[in-house]
Backbone as ProteinMPNN parsed JSONL, in Angstrom:
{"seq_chain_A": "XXXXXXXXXXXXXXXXXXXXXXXXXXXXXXXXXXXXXXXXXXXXXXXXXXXXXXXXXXXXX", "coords_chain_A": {"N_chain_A": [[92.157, 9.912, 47.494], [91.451, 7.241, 45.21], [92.944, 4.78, 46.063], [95.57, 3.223, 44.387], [96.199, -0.178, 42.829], [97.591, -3.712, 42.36], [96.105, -4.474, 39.915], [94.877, -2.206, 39.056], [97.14, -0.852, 38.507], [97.41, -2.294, 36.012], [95.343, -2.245, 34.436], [95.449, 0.935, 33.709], [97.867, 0.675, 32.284], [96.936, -0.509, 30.221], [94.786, 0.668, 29.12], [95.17, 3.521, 29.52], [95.071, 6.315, 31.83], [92.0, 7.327, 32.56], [90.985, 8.393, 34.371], [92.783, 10.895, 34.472], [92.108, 11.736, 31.796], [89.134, 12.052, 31.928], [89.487, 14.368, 33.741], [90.761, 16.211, 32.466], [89.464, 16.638, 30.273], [87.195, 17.758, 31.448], [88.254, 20.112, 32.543], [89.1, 21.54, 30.413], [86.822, 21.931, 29.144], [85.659, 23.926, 30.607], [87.169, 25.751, 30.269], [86.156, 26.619, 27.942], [83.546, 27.647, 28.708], [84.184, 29.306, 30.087], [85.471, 30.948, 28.551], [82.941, 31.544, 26.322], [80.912, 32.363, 27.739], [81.317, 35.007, 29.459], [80.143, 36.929, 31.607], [78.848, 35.125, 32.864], [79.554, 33.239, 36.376], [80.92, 30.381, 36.345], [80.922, 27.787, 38.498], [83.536, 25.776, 40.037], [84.089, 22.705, 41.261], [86.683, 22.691, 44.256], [87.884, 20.19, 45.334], [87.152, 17.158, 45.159], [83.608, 15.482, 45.332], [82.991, 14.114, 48.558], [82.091, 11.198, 50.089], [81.104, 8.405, 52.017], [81.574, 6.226, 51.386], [83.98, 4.372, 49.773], [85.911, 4.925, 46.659], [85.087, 3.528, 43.931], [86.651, 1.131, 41.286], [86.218, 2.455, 37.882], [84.602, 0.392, 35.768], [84.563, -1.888, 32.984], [82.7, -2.035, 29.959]], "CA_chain_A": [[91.417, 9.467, 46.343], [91.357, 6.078, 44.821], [94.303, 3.929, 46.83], [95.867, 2.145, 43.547], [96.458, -1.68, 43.267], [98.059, -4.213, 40.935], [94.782, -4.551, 39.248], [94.345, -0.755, 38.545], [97.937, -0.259, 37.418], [97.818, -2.747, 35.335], [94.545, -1.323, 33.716], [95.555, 2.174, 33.415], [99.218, 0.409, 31.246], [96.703, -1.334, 28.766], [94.311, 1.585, 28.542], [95.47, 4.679, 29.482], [94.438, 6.772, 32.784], [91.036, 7.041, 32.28], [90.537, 9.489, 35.637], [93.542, 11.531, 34.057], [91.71, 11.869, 30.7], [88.26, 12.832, 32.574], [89.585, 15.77, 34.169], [91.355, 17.065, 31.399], [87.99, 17.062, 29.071], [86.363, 18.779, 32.095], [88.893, 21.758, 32.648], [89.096, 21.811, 28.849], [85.029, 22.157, 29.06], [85.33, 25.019, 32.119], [88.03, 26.571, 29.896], [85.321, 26.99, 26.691], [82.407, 27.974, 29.044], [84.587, 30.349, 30.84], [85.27, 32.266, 27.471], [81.944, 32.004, 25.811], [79.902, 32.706, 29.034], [82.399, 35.344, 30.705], [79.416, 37.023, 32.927], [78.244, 34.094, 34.579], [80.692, 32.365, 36.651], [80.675, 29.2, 36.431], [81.699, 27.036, 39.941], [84.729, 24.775, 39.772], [84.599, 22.249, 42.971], [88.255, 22.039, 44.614], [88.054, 18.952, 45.302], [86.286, 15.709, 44.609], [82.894, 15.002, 46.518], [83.333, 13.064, 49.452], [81.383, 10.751, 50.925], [81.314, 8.017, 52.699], [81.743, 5.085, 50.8], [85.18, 4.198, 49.464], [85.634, 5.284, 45.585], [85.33, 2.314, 43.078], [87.183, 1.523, 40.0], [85.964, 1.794, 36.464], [84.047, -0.747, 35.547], [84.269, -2.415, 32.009], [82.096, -2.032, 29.751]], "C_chain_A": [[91.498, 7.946, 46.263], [93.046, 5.2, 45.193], [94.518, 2.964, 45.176], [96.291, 0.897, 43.712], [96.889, -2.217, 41.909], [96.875, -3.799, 39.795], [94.855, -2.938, 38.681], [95.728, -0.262, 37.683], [97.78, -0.811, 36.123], [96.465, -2.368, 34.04], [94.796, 0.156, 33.15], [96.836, 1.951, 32.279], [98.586, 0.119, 30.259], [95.383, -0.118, 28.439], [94.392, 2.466, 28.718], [94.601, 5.012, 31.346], [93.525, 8.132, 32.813], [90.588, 8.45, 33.177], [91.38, 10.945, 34.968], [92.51, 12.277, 33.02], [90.437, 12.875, 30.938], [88.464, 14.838, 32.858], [90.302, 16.693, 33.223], [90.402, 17.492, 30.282], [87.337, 18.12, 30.341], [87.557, 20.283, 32.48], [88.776, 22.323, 31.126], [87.56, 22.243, 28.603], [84.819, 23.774, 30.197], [85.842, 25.822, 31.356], [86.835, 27.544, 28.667], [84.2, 27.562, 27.452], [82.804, 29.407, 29.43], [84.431, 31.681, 29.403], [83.906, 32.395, 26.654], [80.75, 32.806, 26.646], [80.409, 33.567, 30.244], [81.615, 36.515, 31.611], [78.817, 36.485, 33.535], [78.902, 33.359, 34.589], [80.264, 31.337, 36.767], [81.411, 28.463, 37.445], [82.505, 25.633, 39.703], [84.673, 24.543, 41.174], [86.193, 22.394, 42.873], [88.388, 21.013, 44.501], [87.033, 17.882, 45.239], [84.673, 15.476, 45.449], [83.193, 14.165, 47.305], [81.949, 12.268, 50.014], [81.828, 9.434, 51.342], [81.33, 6.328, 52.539], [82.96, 5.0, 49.637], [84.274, 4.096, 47.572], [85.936, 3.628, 44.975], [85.766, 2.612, 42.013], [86.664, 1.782, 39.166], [85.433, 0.556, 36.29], [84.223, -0.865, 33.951], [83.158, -2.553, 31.394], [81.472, -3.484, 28.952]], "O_chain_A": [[91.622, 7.369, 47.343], [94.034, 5.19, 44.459], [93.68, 2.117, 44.867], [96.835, 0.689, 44.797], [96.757, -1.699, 40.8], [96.944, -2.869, 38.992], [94.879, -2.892, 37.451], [95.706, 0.403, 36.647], [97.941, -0.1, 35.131], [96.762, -2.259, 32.85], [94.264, 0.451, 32.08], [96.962, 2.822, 31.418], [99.17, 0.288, 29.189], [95.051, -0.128, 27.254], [93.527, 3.014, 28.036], [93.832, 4.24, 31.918], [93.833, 9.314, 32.965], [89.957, 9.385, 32.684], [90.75, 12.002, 34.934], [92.079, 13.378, 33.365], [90.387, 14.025, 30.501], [87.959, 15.89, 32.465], [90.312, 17.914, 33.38], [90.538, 18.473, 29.55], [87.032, 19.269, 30.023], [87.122, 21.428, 32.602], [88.384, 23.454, 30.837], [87.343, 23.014, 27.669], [83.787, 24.433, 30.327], [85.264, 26.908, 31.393], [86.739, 28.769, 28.59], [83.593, 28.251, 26.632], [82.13, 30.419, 29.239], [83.755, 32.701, 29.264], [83.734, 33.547, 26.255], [79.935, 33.628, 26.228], [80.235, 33.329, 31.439], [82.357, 37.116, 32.387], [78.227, 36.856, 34.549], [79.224, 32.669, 33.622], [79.167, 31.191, 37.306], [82.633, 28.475, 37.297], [82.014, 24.608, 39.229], [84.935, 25.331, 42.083], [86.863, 22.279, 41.847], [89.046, 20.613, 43.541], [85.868, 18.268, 45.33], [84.959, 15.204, 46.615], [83.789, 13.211, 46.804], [80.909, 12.862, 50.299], [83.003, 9.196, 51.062], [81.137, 5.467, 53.397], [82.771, 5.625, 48.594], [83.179, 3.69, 47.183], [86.731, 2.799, 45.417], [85.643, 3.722, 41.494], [85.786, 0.943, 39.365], [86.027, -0.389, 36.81], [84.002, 0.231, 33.436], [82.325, -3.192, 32.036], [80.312, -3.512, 28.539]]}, "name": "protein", "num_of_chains": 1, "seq": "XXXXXXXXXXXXXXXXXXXXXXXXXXXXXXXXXXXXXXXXXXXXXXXXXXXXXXXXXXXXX"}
């Protein structure tokens, strides 16, 4: 995934980890679909898309 660097820790100490937060609203979102919608499955990737251009940080808004 995303190789961390000063720069990124030092972002994630003054606002929290941001990627962390993400995936926890989306299982938390899979979790509510799962029980309201429990005959159509809904597909959970394993893992992350890949491709072929190195992941970038967060950008500031």
């Amino acid at each position: 995934m995303f190789q961390q660097t000063p720069v990124y820790d030092r972002l994630v100490a003054e606002r929290g980890d941001i990627l962390v937060q993400v995936r926890g609203e989306a299982d938390r979102i899979h979790r509510d679909l799962a029980r309201v919608l429990p005959q159509t499955s809904v597909p959970r990737p394993s893992t992350p898309p890949s491709s072929s251009a190195p992941e970038q940080p967060p950008r500031a808004l």
